[in-house]
C-alpha positions as CSV (number, residue, x, y, z in Angstrom):
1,X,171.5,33.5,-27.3
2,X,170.4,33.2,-23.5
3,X,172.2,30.0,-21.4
4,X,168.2,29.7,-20.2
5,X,167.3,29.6,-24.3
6,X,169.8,27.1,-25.3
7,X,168.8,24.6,-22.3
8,X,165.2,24.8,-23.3
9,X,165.4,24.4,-26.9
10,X,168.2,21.3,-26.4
11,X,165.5,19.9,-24.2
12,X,162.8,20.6,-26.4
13,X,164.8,19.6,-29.7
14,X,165.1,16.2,-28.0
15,X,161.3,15.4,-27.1
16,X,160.4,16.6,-30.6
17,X,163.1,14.7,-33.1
18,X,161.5,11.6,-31.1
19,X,158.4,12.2,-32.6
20,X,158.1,9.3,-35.9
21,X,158.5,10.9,-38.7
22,X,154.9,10.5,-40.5
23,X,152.9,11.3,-44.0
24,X,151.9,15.1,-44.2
25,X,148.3,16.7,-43.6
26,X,149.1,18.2,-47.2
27,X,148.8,22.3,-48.5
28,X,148.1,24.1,-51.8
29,X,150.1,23.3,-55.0
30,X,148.6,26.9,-56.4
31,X,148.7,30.1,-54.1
32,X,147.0,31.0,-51.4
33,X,144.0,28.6,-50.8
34,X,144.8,25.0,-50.5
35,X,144.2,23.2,-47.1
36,X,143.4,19.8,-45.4
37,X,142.7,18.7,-42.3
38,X,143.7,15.7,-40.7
39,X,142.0,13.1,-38.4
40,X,142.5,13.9,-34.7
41,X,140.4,17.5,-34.0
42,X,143.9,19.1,-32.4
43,X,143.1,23.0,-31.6
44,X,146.2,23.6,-33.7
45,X,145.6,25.7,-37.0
46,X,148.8,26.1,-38.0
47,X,149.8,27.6,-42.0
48,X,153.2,28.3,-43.2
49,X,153.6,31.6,-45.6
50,X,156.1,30.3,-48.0
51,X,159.0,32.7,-49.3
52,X,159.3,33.9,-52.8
53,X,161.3,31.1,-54.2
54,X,158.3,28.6,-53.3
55,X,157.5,25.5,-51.0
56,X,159.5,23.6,-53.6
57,X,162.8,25.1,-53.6
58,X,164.7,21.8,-52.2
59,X,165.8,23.5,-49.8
60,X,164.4,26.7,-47.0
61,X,160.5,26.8,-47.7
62,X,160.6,22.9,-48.6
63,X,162.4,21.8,-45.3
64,X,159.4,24.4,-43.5
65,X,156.4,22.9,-45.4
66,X,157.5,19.0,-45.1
67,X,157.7,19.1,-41.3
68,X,155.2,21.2,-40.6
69,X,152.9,18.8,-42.6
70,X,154.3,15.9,-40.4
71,X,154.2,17.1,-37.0
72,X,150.4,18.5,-37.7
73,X,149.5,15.3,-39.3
74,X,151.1,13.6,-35.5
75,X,148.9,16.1,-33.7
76,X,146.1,15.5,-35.7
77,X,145.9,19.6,-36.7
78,X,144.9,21.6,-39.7
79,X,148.0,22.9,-41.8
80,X,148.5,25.2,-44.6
81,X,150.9,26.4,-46.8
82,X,150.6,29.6,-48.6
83,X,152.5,30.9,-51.6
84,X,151.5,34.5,-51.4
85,X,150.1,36.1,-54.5
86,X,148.7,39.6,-52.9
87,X,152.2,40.1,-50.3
88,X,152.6,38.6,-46.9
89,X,151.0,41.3,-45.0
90,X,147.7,40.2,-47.0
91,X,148.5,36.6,-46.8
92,X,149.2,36.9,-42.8
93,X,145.7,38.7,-42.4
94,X,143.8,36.6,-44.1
95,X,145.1,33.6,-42.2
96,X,144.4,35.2,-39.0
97,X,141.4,36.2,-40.0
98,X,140.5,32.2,-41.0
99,X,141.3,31.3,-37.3
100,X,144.7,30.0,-37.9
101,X,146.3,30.2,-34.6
102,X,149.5,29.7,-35.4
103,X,151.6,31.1,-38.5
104,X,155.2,30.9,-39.6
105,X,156.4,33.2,-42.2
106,X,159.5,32.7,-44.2
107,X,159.6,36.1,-46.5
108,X,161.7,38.8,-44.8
109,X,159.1,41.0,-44.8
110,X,158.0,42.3,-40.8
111,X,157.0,45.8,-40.9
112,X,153.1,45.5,-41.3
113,X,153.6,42.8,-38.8
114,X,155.4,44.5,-36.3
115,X,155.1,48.7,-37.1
116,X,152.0,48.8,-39.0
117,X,151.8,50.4,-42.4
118,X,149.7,53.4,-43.9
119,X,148.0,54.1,-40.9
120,X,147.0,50.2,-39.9
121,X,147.7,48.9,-36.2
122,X,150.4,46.1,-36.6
123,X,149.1,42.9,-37.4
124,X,150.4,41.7,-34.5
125,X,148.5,43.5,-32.2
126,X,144.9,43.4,-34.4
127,X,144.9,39.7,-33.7
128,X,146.3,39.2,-30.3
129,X,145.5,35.4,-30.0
130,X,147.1,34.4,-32.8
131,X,151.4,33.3,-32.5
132,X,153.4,35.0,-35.1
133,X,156.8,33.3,-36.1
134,X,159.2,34.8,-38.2
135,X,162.8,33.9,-39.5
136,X,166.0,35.4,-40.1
137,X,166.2,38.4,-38.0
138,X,164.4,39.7,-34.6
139,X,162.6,42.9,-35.7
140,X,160.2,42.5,-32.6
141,X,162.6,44.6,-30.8
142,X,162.6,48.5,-30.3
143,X,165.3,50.8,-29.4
144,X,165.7,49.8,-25.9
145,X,165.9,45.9,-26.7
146,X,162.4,45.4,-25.3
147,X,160.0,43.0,-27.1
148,X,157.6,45.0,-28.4
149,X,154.6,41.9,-29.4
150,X,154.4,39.2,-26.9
151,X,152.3,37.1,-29.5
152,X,155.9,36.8,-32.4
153,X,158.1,34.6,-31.7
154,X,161.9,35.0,-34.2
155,X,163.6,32.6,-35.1
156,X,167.7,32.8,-35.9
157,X,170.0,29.8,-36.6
158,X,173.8,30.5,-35.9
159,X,174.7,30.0,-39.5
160,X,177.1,32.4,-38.9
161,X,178.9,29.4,-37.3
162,X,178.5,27.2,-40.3
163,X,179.5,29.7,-43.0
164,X,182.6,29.9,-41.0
165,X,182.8,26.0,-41.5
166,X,182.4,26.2,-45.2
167,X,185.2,28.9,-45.2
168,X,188.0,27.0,-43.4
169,X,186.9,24.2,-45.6
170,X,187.2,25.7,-48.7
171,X,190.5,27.1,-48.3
172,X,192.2,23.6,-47.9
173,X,190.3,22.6,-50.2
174,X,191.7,24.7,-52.8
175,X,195.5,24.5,-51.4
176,X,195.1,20.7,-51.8
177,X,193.3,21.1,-54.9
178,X,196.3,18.7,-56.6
179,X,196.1,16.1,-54.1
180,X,192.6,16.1,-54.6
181,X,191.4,16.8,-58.2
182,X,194.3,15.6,-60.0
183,X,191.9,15.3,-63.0
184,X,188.4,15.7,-64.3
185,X,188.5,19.4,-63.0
186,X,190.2,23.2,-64.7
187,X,190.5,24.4,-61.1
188,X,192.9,27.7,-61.4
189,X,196.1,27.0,-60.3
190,X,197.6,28.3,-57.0
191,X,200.3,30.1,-58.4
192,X,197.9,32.2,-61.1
193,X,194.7,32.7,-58.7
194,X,193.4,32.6,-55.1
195,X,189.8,33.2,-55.0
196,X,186.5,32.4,-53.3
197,X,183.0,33.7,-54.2
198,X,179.9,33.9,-52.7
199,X,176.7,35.1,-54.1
200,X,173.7,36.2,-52.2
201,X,169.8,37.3,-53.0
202,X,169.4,40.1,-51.4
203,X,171.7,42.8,-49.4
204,X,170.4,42.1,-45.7
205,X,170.9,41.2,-42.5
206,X,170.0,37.2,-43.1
207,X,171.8,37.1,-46.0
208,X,174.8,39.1,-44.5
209,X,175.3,36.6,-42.0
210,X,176.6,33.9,-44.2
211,X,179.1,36.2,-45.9
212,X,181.0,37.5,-43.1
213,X,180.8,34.0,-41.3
214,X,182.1,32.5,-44.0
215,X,184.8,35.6,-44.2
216,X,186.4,34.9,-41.2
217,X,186.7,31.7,-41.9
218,X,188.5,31.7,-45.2
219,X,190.7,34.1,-42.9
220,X,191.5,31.6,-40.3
221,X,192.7,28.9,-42.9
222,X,194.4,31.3,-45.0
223,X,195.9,33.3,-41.3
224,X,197.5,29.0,-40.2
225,X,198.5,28.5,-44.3
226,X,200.3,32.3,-44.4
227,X,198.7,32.7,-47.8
228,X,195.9,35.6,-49.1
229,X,192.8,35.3,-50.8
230,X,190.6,37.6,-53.2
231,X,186.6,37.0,-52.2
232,X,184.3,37.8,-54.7
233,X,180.9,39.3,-53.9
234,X,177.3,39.8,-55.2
235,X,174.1,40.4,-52.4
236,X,171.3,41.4,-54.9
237,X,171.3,38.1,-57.1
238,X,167.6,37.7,-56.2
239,X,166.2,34.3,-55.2
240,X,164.2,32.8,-58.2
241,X,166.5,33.5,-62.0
242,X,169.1,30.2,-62.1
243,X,170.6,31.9,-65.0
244,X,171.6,35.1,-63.4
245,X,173.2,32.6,-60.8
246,X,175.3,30.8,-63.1
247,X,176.2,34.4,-65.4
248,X,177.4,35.5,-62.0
249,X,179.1,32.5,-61.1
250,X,180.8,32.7,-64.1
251,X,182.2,35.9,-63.7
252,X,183.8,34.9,-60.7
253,X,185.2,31.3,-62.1
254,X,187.1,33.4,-64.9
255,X,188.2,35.8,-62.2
256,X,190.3,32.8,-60.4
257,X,187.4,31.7,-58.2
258,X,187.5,27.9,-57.4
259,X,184.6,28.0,-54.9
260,X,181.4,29.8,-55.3
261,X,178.5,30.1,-52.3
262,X,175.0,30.1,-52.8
263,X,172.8,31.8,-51.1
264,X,169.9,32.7,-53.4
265,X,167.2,30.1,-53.7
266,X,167.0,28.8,-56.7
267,X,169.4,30.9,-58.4
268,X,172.1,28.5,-56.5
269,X,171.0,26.4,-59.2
270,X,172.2,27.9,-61.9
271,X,175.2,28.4,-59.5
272,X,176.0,25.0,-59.3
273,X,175.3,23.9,-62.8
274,X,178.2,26.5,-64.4
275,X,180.5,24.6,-61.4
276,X,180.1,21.7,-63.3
277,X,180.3,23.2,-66.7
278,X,183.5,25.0,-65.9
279,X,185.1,22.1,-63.8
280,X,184.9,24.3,-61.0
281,X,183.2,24.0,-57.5
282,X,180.0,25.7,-55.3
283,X,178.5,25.1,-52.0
284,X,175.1,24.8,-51.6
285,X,172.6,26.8,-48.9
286,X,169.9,25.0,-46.4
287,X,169.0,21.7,-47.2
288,X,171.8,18.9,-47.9
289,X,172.5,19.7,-51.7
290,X,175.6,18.1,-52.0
291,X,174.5,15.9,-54.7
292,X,172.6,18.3,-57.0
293,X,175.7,18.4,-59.0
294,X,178.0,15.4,-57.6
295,X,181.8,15.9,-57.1
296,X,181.0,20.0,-57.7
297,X,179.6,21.1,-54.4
298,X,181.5,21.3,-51.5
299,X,178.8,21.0,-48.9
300,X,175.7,22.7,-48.0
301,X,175.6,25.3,-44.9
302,X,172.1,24.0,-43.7
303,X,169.6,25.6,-42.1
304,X,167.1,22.7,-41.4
305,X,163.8,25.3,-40.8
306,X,161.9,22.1,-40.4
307,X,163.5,21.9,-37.0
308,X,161.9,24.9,-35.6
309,X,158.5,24.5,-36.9
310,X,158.6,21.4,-35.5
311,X,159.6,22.5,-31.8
312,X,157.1,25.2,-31.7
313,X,154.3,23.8,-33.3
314,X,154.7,21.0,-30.3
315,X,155.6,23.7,-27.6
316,X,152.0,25.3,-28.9
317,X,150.0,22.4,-28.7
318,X,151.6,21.3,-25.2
319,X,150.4,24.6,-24.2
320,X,153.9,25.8,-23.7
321,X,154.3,28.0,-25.9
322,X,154.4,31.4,-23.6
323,X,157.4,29.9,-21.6
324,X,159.6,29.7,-25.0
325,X,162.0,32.4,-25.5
326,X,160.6,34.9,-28.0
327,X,164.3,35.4,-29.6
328,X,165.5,31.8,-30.9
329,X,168.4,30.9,-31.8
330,X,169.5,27.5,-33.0
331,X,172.6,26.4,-32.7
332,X,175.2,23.8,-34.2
333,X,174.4,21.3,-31.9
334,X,170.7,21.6,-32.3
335,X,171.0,19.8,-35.7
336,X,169.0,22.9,-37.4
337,X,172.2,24.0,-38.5
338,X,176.3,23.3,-39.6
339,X,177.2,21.7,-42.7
340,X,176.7,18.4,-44.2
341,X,178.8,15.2,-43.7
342,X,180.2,15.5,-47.4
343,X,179.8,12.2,-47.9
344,X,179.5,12.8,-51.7
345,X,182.5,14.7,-52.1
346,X,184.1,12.4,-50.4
347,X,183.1,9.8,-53.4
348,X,185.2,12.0,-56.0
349,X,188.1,13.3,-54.5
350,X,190.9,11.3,-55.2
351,X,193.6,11.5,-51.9
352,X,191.5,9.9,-49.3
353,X,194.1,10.3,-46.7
354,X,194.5,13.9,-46.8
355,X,190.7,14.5,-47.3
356,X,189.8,13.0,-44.5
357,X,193.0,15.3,-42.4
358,X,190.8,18.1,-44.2
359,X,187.4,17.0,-42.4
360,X,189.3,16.2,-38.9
361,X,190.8,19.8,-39.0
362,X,187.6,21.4,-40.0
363,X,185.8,19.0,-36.9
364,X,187.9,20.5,-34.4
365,X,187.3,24.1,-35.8
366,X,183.5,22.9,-35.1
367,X,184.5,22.2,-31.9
368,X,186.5,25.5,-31.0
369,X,182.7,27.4,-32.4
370,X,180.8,25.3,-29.7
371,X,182.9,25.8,-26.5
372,X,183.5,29.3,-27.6
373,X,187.0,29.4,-28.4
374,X,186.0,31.4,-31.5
375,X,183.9,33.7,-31.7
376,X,182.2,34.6,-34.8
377,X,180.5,37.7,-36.0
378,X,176.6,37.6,-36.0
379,X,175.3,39.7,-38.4
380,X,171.6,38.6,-38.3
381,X,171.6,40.2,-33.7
382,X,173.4,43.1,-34.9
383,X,177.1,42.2,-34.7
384,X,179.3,44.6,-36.4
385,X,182.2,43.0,-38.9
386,X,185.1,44.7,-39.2
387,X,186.7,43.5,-42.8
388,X,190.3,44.2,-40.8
389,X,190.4,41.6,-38.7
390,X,190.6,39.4,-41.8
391,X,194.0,40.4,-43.5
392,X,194.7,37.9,-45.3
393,X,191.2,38.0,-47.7
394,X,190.5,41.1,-50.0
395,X,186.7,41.7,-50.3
396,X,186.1,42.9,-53.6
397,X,182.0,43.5,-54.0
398,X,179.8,44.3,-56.7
């Protein structure tokens, strides 16, 4: 990201977090046509087109919907969330066409946004006046690098940075799994099995991004440890079957897994739940899961998308919206992502001492991320990995 991006959005970030946090202006519980306005007659129409895993997924569409309801309900706007029954290019017409000015869309899904499809101008440029935010990747870019719409804004969080986290973390984790987990766990033992998994929904770049962050650094921990690690991977897992998740999981438990990532909706559910059938352990994705099964995920690798709809849906009602970057990218130290305090694990394991060695190691990889002394591979801009500079972890993919 630009020096001039991350000095707006720390300034920005600040001014908005101060904001009370209030009771939403409410959205649809069916599909695509619930809506309320509050009190206050704000020019803001604001909707949020929710992902296919739902505004209720605990976690990425949930974080979205709950503080966009809040910060219109502060502003005194109209908010809407929309579960999309006829495809997001349909859902993101319609909205426009309603006079909603401003619309954030969570589904990866840009090209009859940005191109155009089967002969149809882009809906970006049909409705000109209306701001266009989308997550997870910057396809409002053509060959050159040049912005093609100047009404999309794209939104990226460096979780790059905190799958990178997890990584070191779970390694020493598992090579202090006896210090640890002495009992009440059937974590495979060092000397039969060194394995990590990580499970995704779809092959792409915003899923890619976690994996190879969180590559390099199970590579890192295992490089200062001298020891090697098998990583087990699946990117087409979907986002909405919880038993696929936990077949899959499975798999890769028997295989000599002790740690499994989630980063598939809902099918992290099923995920976690055969962690704590098997005795085993998973880390949860976006919003602070740590205690959906307690003492059986790790962390979470968060990406707080409440954070950005937040900052732009106050930059657009300051009427400042056209001096934001239209590539975002939010960082560990914007609080939008990093992983979570594991305050819960820290409730089960049993060697406090060299748990909390554990944490201050993984704080100063944290810190090394932030002043640049590692540099991780960013997937989600474009970033090449190169599965050699991690020799001491043996990809094996599905």
């Amino acid at each position: 990201m630009k020096k001039g991006t991350k000095k707006f959005l720390g300034g920005l970030l600040a001014a908005v977090m101060a904001v009370g946090m209030l009771a939403g202006c409410g959205g649809d519980s069916g599909k695509e046509d619930g809506k309320e306005a509050a009190a206050g007659g704000s020019d803001v129409k604001m909707a949020i087109v929710c992902s296919n895993s739902g505004q209720n997924d605990n976690g990425y569409n949930q974080s979205a919907c709950t503080e966009g309801k809040e910060i219109a309900k502060e502003l005194g706007a109209e908010c809407k969330i929309v579960e999309p029954v006829n495809g997001v290019p349909a859902a993101l017409e319609t909205l426009a066409e309603d006079g909603y000015n401003l619309i954030f869309s969570l589904e990866y899904d840009f090209d009859a946004l940005i191109k155009g499809v089967g002969g149809a101008k882009p809906i970006a440029e049909q409705y000109p006046d209306t701001w266009f935010v989308v997550f997870n990747d910057n396809p409002n870019r053509d060959d050159k690098g040049e912005t093609i719409h100047d009404n999309v804004i794209s939104v990226l969080f460096d979780v790059h940075e905190a799958s990178y986290l997890a990584g070191y973390l779970s390694v020493y984790m598992n090579e202090n799994m006896d210090k640890l987990f002495p009992e009440g766990y059937s974590l495979t033992p060092l000397d039969q099995s060194r394995g990590i998994g990580f499970i995704g929904g779809t092959n792409s770049n915003g899923i890619l991004v976690y994996s190879y962050g969180f590559i390099q650094g199970i590579n890192k921990a295992a490089e200062e440890l001298n020891v090697n690690y098998d990583y087990y991977a699946k990117y087409d897992a979907g986002f909405t079957d919880p038993a696929l998740g936990s077949t899959v999981a499975g798999t890769f438990y028997e295989s000599g897994a002790n740690v499994v990532f989630a980063d598939a909706g809902v099918v992290g559910d099923g995920i976690t739940s055969k962690a704590k059938e098997v005795g085993k352990i998973a880390i949860q994705t976006d919003a602070n899961l740590d205690d959906q099964q307690p003492g059986h995920v790790l962390t979470s690798v968060l990406k707080i998308t409440g954070v950005p709809v937040k900052t732009i849906t106050q930059a657009f009602a300051d009427g400042k919206i056209n001096e934001m970057e239209k590539e975002q990218s939010y960082n560990l130290a914007s609080g939008a992502t990093g992983i979570t305090d594991l305050a819960e694990m820290s409730k089960h394991v049993a060697d406090s001492a060299a748990w909390d060695e554990i944490k201050a190691k993984t704080d100063e990889i944290s810190k090394q991320i932030q002043d640049g002394s590692i540099d991780v591979v960013n997937k989600q801009i474009g970033e090449e990995f190169d599965p050699a500079t991690c020799p001491h972890v043996t990809i094996k993919t599905e």
